[in-house]
mmCIF file of the C-alpha atoms, coordinates in Angstrom:
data_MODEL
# 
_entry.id   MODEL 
# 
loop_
_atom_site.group_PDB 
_atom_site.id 
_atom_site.type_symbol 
_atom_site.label_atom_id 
_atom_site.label_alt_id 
_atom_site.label_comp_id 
_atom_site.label_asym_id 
_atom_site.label_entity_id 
_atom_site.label_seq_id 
_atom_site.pdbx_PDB_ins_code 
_atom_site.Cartn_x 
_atom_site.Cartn_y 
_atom_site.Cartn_z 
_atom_site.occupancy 
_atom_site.B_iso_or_equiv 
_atom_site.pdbx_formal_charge 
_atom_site.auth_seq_id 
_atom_site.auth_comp_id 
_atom_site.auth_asym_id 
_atom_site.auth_atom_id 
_atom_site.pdbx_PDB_model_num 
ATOM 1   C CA . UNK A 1 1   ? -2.493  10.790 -81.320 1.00 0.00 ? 1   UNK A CA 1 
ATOM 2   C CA . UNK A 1 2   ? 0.317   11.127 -83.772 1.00 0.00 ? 2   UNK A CA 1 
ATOM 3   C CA . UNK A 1 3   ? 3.568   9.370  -83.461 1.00 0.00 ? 3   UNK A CA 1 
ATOM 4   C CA . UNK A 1 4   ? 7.375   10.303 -83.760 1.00 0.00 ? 4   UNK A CA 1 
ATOM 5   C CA . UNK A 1 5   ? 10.438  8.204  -84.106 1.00 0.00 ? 5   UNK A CA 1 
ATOM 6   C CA . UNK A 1 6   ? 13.166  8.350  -81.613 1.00 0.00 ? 6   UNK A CA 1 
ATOM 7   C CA . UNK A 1 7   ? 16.401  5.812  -82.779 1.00 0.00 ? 7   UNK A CA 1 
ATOM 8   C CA . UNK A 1 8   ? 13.673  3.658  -84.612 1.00 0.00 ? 8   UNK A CA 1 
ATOM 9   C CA . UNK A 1 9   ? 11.658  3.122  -81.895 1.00 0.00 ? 9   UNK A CA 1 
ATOM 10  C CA . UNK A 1 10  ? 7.917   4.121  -82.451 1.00 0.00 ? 10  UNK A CA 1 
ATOM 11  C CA . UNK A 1 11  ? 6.970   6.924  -80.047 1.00 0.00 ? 11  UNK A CA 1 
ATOM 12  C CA . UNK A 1 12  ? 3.695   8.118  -78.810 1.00 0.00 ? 12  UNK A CA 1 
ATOM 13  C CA . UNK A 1 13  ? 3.070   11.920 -79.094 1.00 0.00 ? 13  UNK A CA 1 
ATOM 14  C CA . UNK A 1 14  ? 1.099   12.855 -75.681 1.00 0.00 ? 14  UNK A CA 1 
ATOM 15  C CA . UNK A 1 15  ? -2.436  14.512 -76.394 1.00 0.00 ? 15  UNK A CA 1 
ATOM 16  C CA . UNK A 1 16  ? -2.440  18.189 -75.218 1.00 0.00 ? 16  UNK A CA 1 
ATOM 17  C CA . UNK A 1 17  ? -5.998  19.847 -74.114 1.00 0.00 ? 17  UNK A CA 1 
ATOM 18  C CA . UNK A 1 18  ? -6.825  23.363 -73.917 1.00 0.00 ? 18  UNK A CA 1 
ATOM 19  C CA . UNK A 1 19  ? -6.877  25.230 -71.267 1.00 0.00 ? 19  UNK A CA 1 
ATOM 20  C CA . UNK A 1 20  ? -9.197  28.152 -70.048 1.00 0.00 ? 20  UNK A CA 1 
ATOM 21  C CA . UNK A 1 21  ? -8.260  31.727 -68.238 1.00 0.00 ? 21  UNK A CA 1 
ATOM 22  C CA . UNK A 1 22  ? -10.337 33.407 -65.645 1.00 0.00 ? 22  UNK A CA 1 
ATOM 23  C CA . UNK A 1 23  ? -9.841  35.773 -62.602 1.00 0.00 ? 23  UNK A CA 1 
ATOM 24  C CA . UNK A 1 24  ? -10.756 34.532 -58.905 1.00 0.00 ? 24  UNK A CA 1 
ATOM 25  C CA . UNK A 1 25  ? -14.200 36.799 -57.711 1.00 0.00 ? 25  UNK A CA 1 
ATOM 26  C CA . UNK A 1 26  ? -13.816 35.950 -54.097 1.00 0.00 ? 26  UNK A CA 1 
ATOM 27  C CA . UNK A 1 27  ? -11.042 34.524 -51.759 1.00 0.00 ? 27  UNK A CA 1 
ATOM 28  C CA . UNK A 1 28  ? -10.794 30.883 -51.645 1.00 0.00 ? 28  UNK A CA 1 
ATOM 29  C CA . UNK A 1 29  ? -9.350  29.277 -48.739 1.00 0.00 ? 29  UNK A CA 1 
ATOM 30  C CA . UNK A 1 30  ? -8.193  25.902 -48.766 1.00 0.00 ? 30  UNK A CA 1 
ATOM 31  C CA . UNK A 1 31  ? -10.129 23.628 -46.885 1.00 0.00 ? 31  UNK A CA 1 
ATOM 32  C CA . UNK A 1 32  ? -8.219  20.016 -47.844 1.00 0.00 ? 32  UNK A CA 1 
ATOM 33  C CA . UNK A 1 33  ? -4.884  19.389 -49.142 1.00 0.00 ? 33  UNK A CA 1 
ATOM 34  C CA . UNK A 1 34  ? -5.964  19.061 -53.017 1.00 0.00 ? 34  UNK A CA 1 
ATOM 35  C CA . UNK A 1 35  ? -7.450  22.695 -52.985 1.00 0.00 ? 35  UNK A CA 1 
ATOM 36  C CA . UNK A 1 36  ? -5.696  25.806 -53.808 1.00 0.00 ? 36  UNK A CA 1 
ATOM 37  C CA . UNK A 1 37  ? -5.589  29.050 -51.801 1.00 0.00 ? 37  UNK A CA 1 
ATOM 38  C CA . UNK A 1 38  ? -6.411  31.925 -54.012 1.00 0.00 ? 38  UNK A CA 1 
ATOM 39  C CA . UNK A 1 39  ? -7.449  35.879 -53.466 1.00 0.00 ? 39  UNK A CA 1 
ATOM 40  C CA . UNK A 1 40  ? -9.958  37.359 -55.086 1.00 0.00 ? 40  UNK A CA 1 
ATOM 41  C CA . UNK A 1 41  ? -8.622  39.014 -58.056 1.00 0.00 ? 41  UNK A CA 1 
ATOM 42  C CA . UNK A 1 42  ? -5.388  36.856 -58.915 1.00 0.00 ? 42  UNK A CA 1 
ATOM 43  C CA . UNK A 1 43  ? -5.684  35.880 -62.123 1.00 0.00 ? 43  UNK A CA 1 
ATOM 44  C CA . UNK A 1 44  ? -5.591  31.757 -63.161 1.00 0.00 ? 44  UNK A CA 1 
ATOM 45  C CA . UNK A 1 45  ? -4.842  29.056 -65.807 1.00 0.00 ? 45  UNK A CA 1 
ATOM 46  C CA . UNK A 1 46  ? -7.763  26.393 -65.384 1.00 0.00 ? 46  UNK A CA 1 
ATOM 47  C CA . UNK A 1 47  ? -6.398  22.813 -66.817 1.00 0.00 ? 47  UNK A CA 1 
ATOM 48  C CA . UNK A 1 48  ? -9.420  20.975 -66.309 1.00 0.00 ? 48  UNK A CA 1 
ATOM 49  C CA . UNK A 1 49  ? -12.767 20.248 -64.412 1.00 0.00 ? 49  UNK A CA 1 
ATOM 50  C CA . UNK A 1 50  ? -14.648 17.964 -62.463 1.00 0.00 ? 50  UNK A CA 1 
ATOM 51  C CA . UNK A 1 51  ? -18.729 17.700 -62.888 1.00 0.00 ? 51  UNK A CA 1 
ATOM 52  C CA . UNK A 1 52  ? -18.610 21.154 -64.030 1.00 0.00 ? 52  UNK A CA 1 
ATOM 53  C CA . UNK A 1 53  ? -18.400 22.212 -60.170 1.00 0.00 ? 53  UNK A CA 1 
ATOM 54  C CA . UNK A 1 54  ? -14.716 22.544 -59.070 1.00 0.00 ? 54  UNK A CA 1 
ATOM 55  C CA . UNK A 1 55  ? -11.076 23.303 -61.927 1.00 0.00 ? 55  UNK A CA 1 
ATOM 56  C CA . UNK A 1 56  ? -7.873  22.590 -61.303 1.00 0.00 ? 56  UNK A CA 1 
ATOM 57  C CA . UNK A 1 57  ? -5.865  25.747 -61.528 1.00 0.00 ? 57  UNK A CA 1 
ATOM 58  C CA . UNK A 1 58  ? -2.890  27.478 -60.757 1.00 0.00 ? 58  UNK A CA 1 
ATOM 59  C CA . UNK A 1 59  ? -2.458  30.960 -60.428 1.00 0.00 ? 59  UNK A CA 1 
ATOM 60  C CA . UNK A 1 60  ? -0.501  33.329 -62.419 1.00 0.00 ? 60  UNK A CA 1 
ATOM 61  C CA . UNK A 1 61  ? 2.527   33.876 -61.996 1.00 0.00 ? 61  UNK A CA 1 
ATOM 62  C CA . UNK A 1 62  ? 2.778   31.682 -58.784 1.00 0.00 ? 62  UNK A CA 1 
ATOM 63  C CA . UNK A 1 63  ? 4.377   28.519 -59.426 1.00 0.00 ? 63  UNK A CA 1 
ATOM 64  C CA . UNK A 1 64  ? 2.929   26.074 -57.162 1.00 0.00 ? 64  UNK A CA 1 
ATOM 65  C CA . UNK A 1 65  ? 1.260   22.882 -57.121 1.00 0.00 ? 65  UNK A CA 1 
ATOM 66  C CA . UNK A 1 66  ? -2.654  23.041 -59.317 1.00 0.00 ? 66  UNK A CA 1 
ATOM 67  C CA . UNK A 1 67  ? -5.175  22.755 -56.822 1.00 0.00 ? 67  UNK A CA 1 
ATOM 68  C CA . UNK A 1 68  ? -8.967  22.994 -56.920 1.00 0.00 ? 68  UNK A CA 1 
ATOM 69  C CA . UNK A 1 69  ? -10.936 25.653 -57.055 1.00 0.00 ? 69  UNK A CA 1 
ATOM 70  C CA . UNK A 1 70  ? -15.028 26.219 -56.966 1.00 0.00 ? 70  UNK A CA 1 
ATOM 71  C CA . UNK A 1 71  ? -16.350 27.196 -60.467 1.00 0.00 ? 71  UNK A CA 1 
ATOM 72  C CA . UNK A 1 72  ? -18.670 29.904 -59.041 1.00 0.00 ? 72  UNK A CA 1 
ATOM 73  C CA . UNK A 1 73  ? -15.751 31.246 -57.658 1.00 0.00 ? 73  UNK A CA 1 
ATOM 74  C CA . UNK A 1 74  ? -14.023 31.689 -61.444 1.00 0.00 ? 74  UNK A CA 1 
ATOM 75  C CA . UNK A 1 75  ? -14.926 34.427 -64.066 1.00 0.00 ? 75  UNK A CA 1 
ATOM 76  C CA . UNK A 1 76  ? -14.066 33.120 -67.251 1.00 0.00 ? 76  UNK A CA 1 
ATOM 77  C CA . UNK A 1 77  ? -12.126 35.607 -69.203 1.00 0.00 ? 77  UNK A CA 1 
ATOM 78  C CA . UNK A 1 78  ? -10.925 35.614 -72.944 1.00 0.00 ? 78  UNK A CA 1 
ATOM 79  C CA . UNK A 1 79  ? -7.133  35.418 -72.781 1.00 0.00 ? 79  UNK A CA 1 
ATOM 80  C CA . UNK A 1 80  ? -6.395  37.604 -76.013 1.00 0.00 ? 80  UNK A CA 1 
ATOM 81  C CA . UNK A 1 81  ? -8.794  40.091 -74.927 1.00 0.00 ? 81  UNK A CA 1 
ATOM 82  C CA . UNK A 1 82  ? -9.263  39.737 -71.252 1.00 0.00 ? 82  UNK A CA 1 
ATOM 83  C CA . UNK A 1 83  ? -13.380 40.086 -71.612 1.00 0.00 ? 83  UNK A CA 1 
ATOM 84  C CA . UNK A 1 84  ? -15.554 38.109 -69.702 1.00 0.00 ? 84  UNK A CA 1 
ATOM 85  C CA . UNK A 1 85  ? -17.120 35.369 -71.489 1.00 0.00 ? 85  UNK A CA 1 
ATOM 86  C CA . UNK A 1 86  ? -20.997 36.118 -71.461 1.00 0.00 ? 86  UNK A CA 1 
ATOM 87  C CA . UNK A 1 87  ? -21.970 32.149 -71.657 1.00 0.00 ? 87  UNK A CA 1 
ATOM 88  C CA . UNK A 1 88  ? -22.289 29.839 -68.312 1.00 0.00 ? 88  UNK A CA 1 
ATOM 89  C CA . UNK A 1 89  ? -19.320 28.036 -67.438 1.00 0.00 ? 89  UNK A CA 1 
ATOM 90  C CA . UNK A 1 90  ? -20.339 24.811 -69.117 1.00 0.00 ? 90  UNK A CA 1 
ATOM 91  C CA . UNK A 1 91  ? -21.279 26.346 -72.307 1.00 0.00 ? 91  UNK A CA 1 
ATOM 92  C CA . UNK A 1 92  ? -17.419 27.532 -72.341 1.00 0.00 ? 92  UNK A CA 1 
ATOM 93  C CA . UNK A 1 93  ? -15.747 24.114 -71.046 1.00 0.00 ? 93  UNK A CA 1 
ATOM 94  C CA . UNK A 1 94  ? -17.735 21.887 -73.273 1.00 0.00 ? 94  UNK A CA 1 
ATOM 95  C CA . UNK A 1 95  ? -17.458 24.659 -76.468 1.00 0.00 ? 95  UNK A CA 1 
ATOM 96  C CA . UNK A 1 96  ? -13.480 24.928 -75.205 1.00 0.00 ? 96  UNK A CA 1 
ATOM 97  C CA . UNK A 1 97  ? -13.145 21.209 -74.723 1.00 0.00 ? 97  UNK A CA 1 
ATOM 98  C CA . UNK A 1 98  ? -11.580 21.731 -71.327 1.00 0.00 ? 98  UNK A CA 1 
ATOM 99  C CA . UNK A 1 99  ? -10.833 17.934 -70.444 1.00 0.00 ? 99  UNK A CA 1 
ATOM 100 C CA . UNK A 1 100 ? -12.093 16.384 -67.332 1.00 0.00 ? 100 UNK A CA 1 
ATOM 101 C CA . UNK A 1 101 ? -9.808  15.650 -64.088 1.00 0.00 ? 101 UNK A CA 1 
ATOM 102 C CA . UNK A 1 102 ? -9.407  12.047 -65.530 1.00 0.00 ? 102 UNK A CA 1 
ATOM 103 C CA . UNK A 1 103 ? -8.501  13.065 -68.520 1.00 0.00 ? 103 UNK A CA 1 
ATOM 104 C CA . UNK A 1 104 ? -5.862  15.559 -67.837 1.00 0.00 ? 104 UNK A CA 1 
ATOM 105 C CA . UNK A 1 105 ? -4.700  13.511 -64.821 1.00 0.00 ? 105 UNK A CA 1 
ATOM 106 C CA . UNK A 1 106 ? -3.993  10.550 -67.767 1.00 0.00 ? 106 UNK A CA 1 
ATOM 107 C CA . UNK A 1 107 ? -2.676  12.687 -69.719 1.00 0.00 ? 107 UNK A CA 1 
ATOM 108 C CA . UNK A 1 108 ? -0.533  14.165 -67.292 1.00 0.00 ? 108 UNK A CA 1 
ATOM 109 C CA . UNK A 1 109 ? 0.909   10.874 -66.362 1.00 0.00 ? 109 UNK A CA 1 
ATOM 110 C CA . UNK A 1 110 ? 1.358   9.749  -70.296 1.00 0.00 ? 110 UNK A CA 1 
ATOM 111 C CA . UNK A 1 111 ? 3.694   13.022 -70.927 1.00 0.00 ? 111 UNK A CA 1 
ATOM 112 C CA . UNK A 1 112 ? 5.896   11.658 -67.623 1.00 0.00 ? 112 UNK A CA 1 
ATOM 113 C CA . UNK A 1 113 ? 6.148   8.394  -69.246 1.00 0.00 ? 113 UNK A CA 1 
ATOM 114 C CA . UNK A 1 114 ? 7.079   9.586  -72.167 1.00 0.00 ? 114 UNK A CA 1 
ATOM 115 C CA . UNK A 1 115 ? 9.293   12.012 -70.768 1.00 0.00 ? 115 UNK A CA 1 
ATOM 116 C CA . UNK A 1 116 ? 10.572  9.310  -68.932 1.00 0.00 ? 116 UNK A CA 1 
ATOM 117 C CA . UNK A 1 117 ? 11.691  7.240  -72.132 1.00 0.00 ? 117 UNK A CA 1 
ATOM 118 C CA . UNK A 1 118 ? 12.926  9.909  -73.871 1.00 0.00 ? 118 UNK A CA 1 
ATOM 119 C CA . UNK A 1 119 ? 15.505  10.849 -71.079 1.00 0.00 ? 119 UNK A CA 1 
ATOM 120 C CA . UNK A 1 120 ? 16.697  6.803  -70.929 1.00 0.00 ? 120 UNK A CA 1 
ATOM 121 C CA . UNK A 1 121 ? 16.590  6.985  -74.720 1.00 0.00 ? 121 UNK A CA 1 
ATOM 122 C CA . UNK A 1 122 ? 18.651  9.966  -74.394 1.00 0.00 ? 122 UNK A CA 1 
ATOM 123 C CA . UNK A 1 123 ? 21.484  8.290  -71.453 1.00 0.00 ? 123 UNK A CA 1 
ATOM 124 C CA . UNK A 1 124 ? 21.505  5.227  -73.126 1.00 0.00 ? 124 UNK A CA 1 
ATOM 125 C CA . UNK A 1 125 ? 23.297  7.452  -76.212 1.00 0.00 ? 125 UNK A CA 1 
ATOM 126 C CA . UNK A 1 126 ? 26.045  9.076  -74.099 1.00 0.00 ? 126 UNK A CA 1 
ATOM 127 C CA . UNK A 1 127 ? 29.284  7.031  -74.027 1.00 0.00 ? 127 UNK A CA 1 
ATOM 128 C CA . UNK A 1 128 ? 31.893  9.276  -71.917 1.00 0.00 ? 128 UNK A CA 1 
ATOM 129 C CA . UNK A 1 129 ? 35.160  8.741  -73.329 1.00 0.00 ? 129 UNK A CA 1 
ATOM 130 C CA . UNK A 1 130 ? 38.772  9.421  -71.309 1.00 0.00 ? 130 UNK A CA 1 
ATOM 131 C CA . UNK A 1 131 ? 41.253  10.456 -74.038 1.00 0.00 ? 131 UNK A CA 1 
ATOM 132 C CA . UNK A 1 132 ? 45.419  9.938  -73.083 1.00 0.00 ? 132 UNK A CA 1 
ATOM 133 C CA . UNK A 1 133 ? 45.886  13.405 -72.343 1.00 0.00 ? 133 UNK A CA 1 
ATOM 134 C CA . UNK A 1 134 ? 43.159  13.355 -69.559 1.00 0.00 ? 134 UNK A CA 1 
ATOM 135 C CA . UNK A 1 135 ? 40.136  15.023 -71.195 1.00 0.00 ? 135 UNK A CA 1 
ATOM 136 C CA . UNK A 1 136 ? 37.130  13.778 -71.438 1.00 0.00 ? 136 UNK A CA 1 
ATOM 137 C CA . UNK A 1 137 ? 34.581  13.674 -74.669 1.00 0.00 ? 137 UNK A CA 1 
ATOM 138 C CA . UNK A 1 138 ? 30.418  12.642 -73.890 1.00 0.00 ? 138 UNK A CA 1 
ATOM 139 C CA . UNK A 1 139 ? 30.005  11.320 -77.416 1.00 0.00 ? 139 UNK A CA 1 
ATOM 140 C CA . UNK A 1 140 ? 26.582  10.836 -78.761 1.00 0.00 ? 140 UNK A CA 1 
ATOM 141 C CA . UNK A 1 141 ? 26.030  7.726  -80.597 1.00 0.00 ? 141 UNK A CA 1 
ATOM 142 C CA . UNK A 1 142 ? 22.531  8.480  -81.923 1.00 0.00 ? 142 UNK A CA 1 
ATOM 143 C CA . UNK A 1 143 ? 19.150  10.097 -82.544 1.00 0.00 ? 143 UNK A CA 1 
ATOM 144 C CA . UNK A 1 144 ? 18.719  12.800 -80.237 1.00 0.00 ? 144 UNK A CA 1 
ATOM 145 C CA . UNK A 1 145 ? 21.151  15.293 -81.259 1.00 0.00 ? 145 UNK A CA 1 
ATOM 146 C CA . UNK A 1 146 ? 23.149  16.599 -83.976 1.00 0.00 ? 146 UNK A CA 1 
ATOM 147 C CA . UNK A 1 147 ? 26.096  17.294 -81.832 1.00 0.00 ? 147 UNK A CA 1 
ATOM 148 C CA . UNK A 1 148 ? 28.006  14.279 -81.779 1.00 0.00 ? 148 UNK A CA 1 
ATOM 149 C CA . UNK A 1 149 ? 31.123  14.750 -79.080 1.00 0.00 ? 149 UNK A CA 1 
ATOM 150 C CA . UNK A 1 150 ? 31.814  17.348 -76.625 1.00 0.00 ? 150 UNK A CA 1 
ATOM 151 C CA . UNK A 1 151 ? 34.899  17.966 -74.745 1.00 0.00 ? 151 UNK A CA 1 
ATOM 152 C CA . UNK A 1 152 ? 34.728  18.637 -70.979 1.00 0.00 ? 152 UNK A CA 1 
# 
């Protein structure tokens, strides 16, 4: 993991993983509260897998919550080209490095935290200051942006 420097503090840069494309072959229909209802058809990002049997996914362009979906139920498609992948599915998520739940699910929860600082970084740098003539200037005292005052 690299690092970046945010008002002198040392900051962690979150590890990103790949990510795979495929189109659903037959409906899905959720059967527990961590599984995603898909069509066959719709079209999906896959984040990351567990025992090579189910992927988190969320379809495209749908915005709701990643879910689980079967892996049989997934053809694997190249997302330049949008041809199926000829290999097995765990050919492509070990040769695409598609990380494991636990792995995105850490990761996941690393880029909150460090989301996280970065916004109290960011509010701890805003002073709001009330001029005589009742206007108000959010003055940033450091780091996170070159524009130093703005009146409201």
């Amino acid at each position: 993991m690299n690092t970046f420097t945010v008002n002198g503090i040392k900051k962690k840069n979150v590890q990103t993983f790949p990510s795979l494309y495929g189109r659903i072959l037959y409906d899905f229909n959720a059967e527990r509260n961590d599984e995603l209802t898909v069509p066959a058809g719709e079209c999906v990002i896959l984040f990351a897998h567990h025992d090579y049997e189910w992927y988190i996914a969320k379809t495209i362009p749908h915005y709701e919550r990643p879910g689980l979906i079967p892996v049989s139920y997934v053809q694997l498609l190249d997302v330049v080209t949008n041809i199926p992948y000829g290999d097995p599915p765990k050919d492509i998520i070990n040769r695409e490095r598609l990380p494991t739940v636990e792995e995105w699910k850490h990761s996941r929860a690393l880029l909150k935290a460090s989301a996280e600082d970065l916004n109290q970084t960011h509010n701890n740098n805003i002073n709001i200051v009330h001029n005589n003539n009742n206007s108000t200037n959010i003055k940033n005292s450091g780091g996170l942006s070159n524009n130093n005052s703005t009146a409201l």
